[in-house]
Steps between C-alpha positions, in 0.01 A plus 500: 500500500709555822317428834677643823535295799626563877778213472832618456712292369784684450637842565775566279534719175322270194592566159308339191792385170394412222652350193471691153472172319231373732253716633211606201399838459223407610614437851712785552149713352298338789783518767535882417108544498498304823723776647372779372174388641649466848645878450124655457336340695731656765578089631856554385529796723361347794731193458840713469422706830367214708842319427670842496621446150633819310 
């Protein structure tokens, strides 16, 4: 589970790699899951226009 918190640590663009011989199904299931969650619950949203992300 994600927790947010006030502390920024770092502004710039952060993109997530990962390697095909590494990362379980599993993983990518609960990583996707974990994101879709953020989407309806409207969290995602919130995050993208506070930081003015399109």
């Amino acid at each position: 589970m994600f927790t947010i918190n006030s502390l920024i640590i770092n502004e710039d663009p952060v993109y997530f790699a990962f390697s095909k011989k590494r990362t379980s199904i599993e993983r990518l299931q609960r990583l996707t899951q974990a994101f879709e969650r953020l989407k309806r619950s409207g969290k995602l949203n919130q995050i993208t226009e506070k930081y003015s992300v399109n």
